[in-house]
N, C-alpha and C positions, 0 to 999 in steps of 0.2 A: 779276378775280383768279382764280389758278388755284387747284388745292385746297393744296398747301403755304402759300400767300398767306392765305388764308383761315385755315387751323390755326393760322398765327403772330400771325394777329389776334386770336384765338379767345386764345391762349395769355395776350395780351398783356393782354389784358381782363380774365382771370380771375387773371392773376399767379401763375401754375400753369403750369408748361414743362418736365414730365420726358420725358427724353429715350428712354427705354424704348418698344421697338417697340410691343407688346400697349396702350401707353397711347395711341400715334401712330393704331393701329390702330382702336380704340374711339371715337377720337376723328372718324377717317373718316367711320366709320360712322355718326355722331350729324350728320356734313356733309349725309350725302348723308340721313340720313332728314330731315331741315330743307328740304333741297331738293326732296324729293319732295313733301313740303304744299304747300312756297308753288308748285310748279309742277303739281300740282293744284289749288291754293284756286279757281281762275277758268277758262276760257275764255280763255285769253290770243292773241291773234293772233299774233304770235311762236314757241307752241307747234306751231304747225300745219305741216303737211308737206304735200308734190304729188308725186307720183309720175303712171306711165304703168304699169299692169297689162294682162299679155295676156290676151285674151278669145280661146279656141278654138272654134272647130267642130267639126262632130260629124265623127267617122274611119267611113268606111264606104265597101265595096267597088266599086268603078267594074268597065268590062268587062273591064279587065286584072288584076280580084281584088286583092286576095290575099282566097281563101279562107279559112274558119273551120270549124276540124274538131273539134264538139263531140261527147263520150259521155254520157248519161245517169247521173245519178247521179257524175259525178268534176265535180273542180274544174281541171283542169287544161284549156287552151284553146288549141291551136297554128296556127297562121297561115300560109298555103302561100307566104309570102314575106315579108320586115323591113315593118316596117308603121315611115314614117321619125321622124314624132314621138316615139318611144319610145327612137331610138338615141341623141339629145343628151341628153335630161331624164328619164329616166326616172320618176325619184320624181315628177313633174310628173304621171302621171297614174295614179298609185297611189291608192287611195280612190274614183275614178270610177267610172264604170257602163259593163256592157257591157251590151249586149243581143241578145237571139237570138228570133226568134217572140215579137216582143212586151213579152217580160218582161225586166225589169232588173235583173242582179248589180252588187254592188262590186268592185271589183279588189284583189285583197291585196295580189299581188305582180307585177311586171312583170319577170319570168322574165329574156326578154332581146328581144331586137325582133320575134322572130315567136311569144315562146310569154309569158302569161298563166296567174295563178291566183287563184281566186276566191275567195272568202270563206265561201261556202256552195255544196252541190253545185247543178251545172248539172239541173234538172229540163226535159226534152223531148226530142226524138225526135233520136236517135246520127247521124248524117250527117258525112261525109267532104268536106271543100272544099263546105262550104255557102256561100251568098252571102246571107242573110236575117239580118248582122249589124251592129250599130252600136256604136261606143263614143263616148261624149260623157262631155264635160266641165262634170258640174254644180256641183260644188262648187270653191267659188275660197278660198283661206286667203288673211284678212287680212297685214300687212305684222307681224311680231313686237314694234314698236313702235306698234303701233295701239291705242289706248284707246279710241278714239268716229271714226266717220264723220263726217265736215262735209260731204262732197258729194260724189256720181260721176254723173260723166258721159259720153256719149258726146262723142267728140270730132270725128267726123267726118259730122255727120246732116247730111240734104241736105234741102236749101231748095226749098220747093215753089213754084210760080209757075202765074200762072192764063195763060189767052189772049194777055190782053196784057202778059205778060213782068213782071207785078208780083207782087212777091214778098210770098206768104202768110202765112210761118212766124210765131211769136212768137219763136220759137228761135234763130234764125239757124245758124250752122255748128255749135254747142252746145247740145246735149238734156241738163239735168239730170234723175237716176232717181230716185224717189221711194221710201222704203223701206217694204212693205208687209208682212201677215203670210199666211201659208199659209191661213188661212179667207177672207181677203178671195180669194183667187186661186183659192178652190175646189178645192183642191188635184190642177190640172189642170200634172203634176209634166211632162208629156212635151210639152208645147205649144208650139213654137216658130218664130221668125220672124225677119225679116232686122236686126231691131233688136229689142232690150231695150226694156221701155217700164217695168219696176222692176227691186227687187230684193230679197233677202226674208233676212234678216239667220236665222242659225242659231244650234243650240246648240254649245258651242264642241268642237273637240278635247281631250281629257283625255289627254295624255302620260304612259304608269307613268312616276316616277322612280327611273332609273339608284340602283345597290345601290354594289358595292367591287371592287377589285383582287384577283386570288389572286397568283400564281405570278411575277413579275416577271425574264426571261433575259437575260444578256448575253453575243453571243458575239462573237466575233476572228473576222474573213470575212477573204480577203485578196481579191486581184485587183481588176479598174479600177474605181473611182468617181470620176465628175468633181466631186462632192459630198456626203461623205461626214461625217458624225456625230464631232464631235473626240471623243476621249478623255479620261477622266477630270474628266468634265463633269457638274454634278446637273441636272436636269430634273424637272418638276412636272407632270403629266398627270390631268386626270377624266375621264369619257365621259358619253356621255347616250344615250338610245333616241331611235331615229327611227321616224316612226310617220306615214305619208300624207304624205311629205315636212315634217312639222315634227320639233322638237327636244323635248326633255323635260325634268326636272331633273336635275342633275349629280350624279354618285356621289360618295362619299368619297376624298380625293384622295391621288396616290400619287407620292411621292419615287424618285426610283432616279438611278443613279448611272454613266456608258457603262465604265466598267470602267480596266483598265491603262492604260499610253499604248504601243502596238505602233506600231512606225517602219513594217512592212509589213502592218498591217492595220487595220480599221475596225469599229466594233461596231455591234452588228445586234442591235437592241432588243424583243422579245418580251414583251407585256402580257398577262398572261392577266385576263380577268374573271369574276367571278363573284358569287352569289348572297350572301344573308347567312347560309347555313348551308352555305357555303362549298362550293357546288355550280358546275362550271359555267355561265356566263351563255348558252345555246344550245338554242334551240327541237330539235325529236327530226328528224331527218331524213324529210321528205318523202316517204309512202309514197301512192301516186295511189288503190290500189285499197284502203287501208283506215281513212287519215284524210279521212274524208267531211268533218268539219266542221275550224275550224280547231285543234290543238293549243295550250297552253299557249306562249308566247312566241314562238311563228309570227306574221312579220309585223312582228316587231322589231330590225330592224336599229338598230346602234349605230354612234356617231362618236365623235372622240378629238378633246379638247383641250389644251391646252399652257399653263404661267405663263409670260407673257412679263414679268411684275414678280417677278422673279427673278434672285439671283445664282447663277451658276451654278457658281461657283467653292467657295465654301461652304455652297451647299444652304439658303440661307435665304431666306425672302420678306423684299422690298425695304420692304412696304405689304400694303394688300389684295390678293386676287390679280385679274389682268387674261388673262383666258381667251380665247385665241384658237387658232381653229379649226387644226387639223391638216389638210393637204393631201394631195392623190395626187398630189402631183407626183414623178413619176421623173426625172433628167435625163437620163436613156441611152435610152428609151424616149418615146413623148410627153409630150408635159408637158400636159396638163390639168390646169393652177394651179386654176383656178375650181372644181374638184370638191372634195369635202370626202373624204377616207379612211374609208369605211364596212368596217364587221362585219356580214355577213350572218347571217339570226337564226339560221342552224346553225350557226356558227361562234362562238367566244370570245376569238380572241385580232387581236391589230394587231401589226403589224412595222413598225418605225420604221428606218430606215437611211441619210435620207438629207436632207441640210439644208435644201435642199427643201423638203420635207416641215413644218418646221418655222421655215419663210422669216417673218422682222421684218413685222410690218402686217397678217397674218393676218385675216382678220374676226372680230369677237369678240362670244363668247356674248354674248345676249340675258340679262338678269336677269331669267328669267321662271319660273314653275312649273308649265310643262307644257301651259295652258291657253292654246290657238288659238283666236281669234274664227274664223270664215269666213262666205260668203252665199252666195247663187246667183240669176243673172240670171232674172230673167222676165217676157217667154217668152226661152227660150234663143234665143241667137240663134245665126244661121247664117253670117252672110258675114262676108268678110277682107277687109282691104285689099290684102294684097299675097302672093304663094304665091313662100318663098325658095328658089329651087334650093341643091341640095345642093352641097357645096366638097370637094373632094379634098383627102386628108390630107397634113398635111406632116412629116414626120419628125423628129423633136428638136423641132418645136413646137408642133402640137396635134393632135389627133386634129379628123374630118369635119366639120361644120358642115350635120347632116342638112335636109334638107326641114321646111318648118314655112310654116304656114297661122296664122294668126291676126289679131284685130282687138284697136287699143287703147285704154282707158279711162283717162280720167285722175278720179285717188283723191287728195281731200282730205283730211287725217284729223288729232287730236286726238295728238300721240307723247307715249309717253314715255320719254325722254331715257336716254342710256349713263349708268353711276354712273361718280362718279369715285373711281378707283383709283388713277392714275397721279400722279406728283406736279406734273407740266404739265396734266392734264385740266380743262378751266374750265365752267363751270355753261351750258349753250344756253340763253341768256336775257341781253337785257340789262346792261349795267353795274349800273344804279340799282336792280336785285336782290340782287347780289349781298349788301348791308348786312343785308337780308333775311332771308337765309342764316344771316347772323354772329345777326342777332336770335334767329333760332328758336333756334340752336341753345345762344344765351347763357340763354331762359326755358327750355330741356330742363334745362341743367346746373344752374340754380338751383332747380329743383321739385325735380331727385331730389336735392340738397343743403339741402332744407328751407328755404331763402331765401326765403319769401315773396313780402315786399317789394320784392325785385330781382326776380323772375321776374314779377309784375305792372309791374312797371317796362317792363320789354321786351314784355309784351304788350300794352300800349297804344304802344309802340313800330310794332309789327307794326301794328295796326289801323291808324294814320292812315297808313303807310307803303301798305299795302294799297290804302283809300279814292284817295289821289292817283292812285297807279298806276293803279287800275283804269279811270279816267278818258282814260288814254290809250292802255292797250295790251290792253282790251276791245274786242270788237267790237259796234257798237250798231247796232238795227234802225232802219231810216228810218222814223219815221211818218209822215210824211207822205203815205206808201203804203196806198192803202186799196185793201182786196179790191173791186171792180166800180167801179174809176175808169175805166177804159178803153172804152172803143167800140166791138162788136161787129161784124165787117160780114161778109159771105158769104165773105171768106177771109180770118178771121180781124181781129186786131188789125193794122193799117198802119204800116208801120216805114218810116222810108228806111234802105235798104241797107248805107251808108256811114258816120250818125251814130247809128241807131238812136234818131233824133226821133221822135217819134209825129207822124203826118200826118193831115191834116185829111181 
């Protein structure tokens, strides 16, 4: 059942059907907090996701450099040539650490491909195109729908073999990593090698959240656009901070409207942001020689979202709203779809112009408040499987495809699930849940309506509902598995290769 499907059971049950948005609205809202219990209440195998996460190596200069030209006491770090990982992703390695003589900074901002800036001043000796520098990549941000780890591992570990060509490992082509804490690891933070052998779970990122809109412009531009912003159109936008490559929570959200309908021209949309004491939303402009450490709002770039559960004809939400990401896609220029439209933190405003920009499917906000798990391997590791050469750009459709080194892990993990907004969105779970759903939310609306009796009704509804289910879409451990059944021998436990029998 989708969530309309669902409300009209809901309706039918309680014999209570008005038609009123704000009641449709509430009523969403009471779906999806039902759903979010029963798909916490367990461990359900169903819940669980696999992904492929890229594991980097460390960036540091060969004998064709590029140089690192640091001053003592500034934060700023300039590079005697594009260093390539930074030209595709940059926010990819925003938060990392450089290092110079030793010692390790974070990286605030990644300038542009050959200049960096730190977080706290560079303390050491001023040098011109030095070569005594490393940047690596320690911290890795979970996936924004990650609640719990179930498993990572290496995907590519190599199988050891003695003399006679028999094969050692317990592992086989797969290393699972164990999650350990910084006292166990002695916190030997710079230690690394050509494989991970754990991983050491962190404290999370803490996103500010995003404040309000000030100033909202719409002007009349004429001249060519292959796709351009109709007229006389309402649109629904909030923004949120970007902070180490993650997102934050969403501002208070802002209506505007593309202006006349002009046969020769197009509107060109102007967001300005700002504070709650109705201050521009933009860190003070970057002075090298006098902000040593970092300023207020330095380091917070901003991104722009969109209701696409919206009419846009009368400026009214459809439902609750369905946030999805604004794009830097230009169509006259490259199109880098895949980029999100960023506000650098000295700057306040976004310019919208172009459809684009605002293309059907967008990806959509995470329902999150700001709070990123992340980890970091160890020992760090160092090798890749495979080093991409760089792609020449093509015009009208994407910008380079720079240089990129890395190795991949595959991430088992515990999601939690998009809310449904939309009135086609269906619960990720199961059919034989869905009644579940209808239950919870039939014991919510009987307790805050003093029912008693019916709200106890439905919670022993829930319970044996629960009990079954858990029976089947639980994951249970084998006992039959005892720690030191196995057989020790000088290379290890004996596998056949092919069925993974234990051999005699």
């Amino acid at each position: 059942m989708n969530l309309l499907e669902l409300a009209t059971k809901i309706k039918n049950i309680t014999d209570y059907a008005p038609t009123t948005q704000s009641y449709q609205d509430d009523l969403s809202e009471l779906i999806n907090d039902a759903y979010y219990h029963i798909y916490s209440a367990k461990r359900w195998n169903f819940a669980s996701k696999r992904i492929l996460i890229d594991i980097y190596p460390d960036i540091a200069p060969d004998d064709t450099g590029p140089n690192a030209s640091v001053l003592d006491g500034r934060r700023n770090i300039s590079f005697s040539a594009a260093i390539p990982e930074f030209e595709e992703n940059p926010q990819e390695w925003e938060g990392q650490m450089f290092q110079y003589e030793g010692r390790a900074y974070h990286i605030d901002q990644v300038i542009s491909s050959s200049a960096i800036r730190l977080r706290e001043p560079f303390r050491g000796t001023t040098t011109v195109d030095g070569t005594d520098w490393k940047i690596f990549h320690q911290y890795y941000q979970l996936p924004e729908d990650c609640v719990e780890i179930l498993g990572l591992a290496h995907t590519d570990m190599p199988v050891a073999q003695n003399a006679s060509g028999v094969f050692g490992s317990v592992w086989g082509k797969k290393a699972g990593l164990t999650p350990r804490t910084e006292e166990e690891l002695n916190l030997r933070r710079d230690y690394t090698a050509d494989y991970a052998e754990g991983y050491v779970l962190l404290p999370p990122i803490e996103v500010t959240p995003a404040e309000k809109f000030g100033t909202v412009s719409v002007q009349q531009q004429g001249g060519p656009n292959t796709s351009p912003l109709l007229n006389n159109q309402y649109w629904e936008f909030t923004w949120a901070f970007l902070q180490d490559g993650e997102i934050g929570a969403l501002s208070e959200p802002q209506i505007i409207n593309t202006g006349a309908n002009e046969q020769v021209s197009y509107p060109v949309v102007t967001l300005q942001l700002e504070t709650w004491d109705d201050r521009p939303m933009q860190a003070r402009t970057y002075d090298a020689e006098k902000d040593v450490y970092r300023t207020p709002l330095e380091g917070l770039k901003k991104v722009l979202f969109y209701n696409s559960n919206f009419d846009k004809t009368t400026g009214e939400r459809k439902g609750l709203p369905c946030w999805r990401q604004v794009r830097d896609a230009d169509p006259v220029a490259t199109r880098d779809d895949w980029q999100p439209l960023i506000c650098a933190d000295d700057a306040s405003t976004f310019v919208i112009q172009y459809a684009t920009q605002v293309y059907q499917n967008n990806p959509r906000y995470r329902e999150i408040d700001g709070q990123h798990l992340r980890f970091r391997p160890w020992p760090r590791p160092q090798g890749s499987e495979k080093t991409y050469d760089s792609a020449a750009a093509v015009q009208g459709t994407m910008s380079a495809l720079h240089e990129r080194r890395f190795r991949q892990w595959e991430l088992r993990y515990l999601l939690k699930p998009h809310r449904m907004v939309l009135k086609t969105d269906s619960p990720q779970m199961p059919y034989e849940f869905h009644r579940l759903v209808i239950y919870q939310v039939l014991f919510d609306i009987y307790m805050k309506g003093n029912s008693t009796q019916q709200a106890q009704l439905y919670e022993r509804k829930i319970e044996k509902e629960i009990k079954q289910l858990e029976r089947r879409y639980v994951d249970n451990i084998d006992i039959s598995w005892q720690r030191g059944s196995f057989e020790a021998g000088r290379y290890g436990v004996q596998f056949d290769v092919n069925s993974f029998r234990k051999l005699n």
